[in-house]
C-alpha positions in Angstrom: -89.1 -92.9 -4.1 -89.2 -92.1 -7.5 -85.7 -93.4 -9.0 -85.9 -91.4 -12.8 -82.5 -89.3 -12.7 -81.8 -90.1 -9.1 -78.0 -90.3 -8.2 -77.2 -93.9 -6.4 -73.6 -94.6 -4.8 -72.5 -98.6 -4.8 -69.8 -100.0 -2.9 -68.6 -103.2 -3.8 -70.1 -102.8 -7.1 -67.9 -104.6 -9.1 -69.3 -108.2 -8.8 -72.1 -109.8 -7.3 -74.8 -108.4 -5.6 -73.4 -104.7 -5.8 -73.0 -105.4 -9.6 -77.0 -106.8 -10.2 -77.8 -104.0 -7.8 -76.2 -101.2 -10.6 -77.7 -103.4 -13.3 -81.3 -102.9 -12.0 -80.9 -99.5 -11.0 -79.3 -98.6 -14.4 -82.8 -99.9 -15.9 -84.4 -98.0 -13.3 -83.3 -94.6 -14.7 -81.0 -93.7 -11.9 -77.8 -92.0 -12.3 -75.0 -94.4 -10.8 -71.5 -94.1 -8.7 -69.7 -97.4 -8.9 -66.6 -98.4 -6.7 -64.9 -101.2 -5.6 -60.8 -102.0 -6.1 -60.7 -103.5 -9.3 -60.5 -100.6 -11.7 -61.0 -103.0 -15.1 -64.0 -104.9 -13.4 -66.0 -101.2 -12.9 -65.1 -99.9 -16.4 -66.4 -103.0 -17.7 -69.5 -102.5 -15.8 -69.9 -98.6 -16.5 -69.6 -99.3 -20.3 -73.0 -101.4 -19.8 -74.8 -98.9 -18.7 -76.4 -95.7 -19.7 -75.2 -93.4 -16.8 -72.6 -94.5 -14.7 -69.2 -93.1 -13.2 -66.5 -94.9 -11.2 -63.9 -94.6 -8.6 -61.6 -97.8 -7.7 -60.8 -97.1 -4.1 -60.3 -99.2 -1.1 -63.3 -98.6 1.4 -61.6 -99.5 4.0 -59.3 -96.5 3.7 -60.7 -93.6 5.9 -60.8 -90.8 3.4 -62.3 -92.9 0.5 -66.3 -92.5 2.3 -65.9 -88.4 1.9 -64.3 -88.7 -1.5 -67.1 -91.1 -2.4 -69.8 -88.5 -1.5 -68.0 -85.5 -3.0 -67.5 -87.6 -6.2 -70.7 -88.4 -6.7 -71.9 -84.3 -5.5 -69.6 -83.4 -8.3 -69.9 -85.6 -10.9 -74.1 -85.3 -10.6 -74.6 -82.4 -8.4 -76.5 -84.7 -5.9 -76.8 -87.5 -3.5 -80.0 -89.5 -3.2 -79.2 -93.1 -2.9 -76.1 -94.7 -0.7 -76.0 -99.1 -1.0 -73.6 -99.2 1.9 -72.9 -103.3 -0.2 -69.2 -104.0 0.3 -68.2 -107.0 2.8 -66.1 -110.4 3.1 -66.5 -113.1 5.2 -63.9 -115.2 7.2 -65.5 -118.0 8.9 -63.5 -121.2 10.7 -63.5 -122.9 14.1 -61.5 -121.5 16.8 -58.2 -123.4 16.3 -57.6 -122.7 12.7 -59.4 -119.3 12.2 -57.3 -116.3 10.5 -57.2 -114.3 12.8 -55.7 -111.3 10.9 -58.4 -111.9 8.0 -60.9 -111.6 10.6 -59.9 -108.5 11.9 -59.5 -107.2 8.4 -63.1 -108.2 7.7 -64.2 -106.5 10.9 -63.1 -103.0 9.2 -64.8 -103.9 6.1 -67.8 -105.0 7.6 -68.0 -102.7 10.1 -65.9 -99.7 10.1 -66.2 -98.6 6.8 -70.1 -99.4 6.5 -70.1 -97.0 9.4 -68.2 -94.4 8.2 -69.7 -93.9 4.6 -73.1 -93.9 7.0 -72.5 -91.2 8.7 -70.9 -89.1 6.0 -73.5 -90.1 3.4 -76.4 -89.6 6.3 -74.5 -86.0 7.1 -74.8 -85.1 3.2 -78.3 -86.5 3.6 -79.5 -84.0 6.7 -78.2 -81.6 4.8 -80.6 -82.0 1.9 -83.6 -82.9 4.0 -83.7 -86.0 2.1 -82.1 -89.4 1.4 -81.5 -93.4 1.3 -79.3 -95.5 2.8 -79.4 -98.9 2.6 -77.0 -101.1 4.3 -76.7 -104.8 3.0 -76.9 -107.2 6.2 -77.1 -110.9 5.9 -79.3 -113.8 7.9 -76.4 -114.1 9.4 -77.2 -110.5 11.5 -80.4 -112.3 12.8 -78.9 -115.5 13.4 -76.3 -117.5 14.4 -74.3 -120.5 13.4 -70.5 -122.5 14.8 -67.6 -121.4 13.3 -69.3 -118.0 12.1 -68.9 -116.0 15.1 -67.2 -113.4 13.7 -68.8 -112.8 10.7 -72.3 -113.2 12.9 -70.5 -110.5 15.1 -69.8 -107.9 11.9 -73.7 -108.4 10.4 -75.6 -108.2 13.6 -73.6 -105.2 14.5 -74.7 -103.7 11.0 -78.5 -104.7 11.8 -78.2 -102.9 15.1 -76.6 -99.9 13.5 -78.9 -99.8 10.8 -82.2 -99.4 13.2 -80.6 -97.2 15.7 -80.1 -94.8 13.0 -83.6 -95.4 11.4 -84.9 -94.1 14.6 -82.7 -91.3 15.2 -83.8 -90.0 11.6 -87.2 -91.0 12.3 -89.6 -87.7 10.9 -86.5 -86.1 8.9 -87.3 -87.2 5.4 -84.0 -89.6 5.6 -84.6 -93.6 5.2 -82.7 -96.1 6.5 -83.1 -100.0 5.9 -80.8 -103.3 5.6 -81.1 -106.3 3.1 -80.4 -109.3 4.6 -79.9 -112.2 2.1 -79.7 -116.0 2.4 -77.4 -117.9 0.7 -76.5 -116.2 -2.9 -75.0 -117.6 -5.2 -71.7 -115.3 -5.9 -68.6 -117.1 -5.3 -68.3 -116.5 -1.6 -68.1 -119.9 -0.6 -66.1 -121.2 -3.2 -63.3 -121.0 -0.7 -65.0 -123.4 1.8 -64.5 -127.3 2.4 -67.1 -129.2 0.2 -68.9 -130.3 3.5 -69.8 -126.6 4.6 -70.5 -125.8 1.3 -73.2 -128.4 0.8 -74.4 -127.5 4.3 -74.8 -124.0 3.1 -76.0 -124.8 0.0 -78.5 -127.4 0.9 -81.4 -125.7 0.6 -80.3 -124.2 -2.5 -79.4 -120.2 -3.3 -80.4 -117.0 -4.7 -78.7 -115.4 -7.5 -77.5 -111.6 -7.3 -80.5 -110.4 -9.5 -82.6 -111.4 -6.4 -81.5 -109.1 -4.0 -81.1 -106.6 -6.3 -84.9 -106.9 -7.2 -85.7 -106.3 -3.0 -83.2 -103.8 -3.1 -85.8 -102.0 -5.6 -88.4 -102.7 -3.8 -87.2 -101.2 -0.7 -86.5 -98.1 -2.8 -89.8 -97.5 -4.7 -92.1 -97.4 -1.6 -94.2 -94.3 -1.3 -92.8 -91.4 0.7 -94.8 -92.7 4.0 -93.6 -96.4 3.5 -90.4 -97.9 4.7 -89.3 -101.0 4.7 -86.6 -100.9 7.5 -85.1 -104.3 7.1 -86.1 -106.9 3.9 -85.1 -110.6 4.8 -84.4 -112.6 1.7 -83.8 -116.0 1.2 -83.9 -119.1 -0.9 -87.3 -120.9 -0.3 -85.7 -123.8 1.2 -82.9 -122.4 3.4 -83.3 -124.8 6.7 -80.9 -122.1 8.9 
């Protein structure tokens, strides 16, 4: 795909990955919807780049997917590129785990990447052509103790993802996921110091490396796709 004056949507694009994602997208050319839920955090980001609107919402709510889509129809008259990005994770071992938080993360994770999805992949059909990317995790291809639930949200997201990659197989619609190794973005910083240094030991990607497969992913020729982009530090031992 050719990105020049294309119109991408971002969820969870205030910080991390979603933010290097907008970042190198922004220097791509492409014409960028932003949201996440801190307001101040996206207008920060917006005002560093050339052509970017934003929407603080709560993806979790139902409606916010359709206004998403309609926002970025109306602000820029297209759709071309959806980065399904926002997610949490809640790990712990049986005994202690939240088990509220992981139901909460469960409707990130899951429900909503679903229902932007299907609303963005509607638009898509629609105008015979499309993107969706939905960001995964090694964690979709693999599992580990005290992560079953969070293993449970990605792998669901890498089954989802290639289910509707064949389904839209010959319509002019991609679909693909990015699943990254450990990056470096503040998601462990609540964990004990002895998971962390598990996770950690064989070091971690920044945010400016998945947002550099992310591209990657995108720029292929029409005929190329890349349905799923593993990605992770060169000596991750998981």
């Amino acid at each position: 795909m050719e990105l020049q004056n294309k119109v991408a949507l971002i969820t969870g694009a205030s910080s991390g990955i979603g933010k290097a994602i907008a970042q190198d997208l922004d220097q791509a050319g492409m014409k960028l919807v932003l949201t996440a839920r801190s307001q101040d955090k996206l207008d920060q980001l917006a005002a560093s780049l050339k052509n970017a609107k934003v929407l603080a919402a709560t993806i979790t709510d139902d409606d916010v997917p359709q206004k998403l889509v309609d926002f970025a129809i109306s602000t820029f008259g297209q759709l071309d590129v959806v980065i399904n990005n926002a997610g949490a994770m809640t790990t712990g071992a049986i005994e202690e785990v939240d088990i509220e938080a992981v139901c909460q993360m469960v409707r990130l994770n899951v429900e909503s990447v679903f229902r932007l999805a299907y609303i963005a992949l509607r638009q898509f059909k629609q105008a015979g052509s499309g993107f969706l990317i939905n960001t995964s995790s090694v964690a979709g291809l693999k599992t580990t103790p005290k992560n079953a639930a969070y293993n449970g949200t990605k792998f669901a997201v890498e089954a989802f993802t290639d289910a509707l990659r064949m389904e839209l197989a010959g319509s002019g619609i991609k679909v693909a996921a990015i699943a990254p190794g450990t990056v470096d973005t503040g998601l462990y910083d609540h964990w004990g110091q002895g998971d962390k240094d598990w996770v950690m030991s064989g070091g971690s990607l920044q945010p400016e490396d998945i947002a550099r497969a992310v591209r990657i992913v995108l720029e292929q020729p029409d005929h190329v796709l890349i349905p799923r982009m593993l990605v992770v530090p060169t000596n991750q031992p998981v």
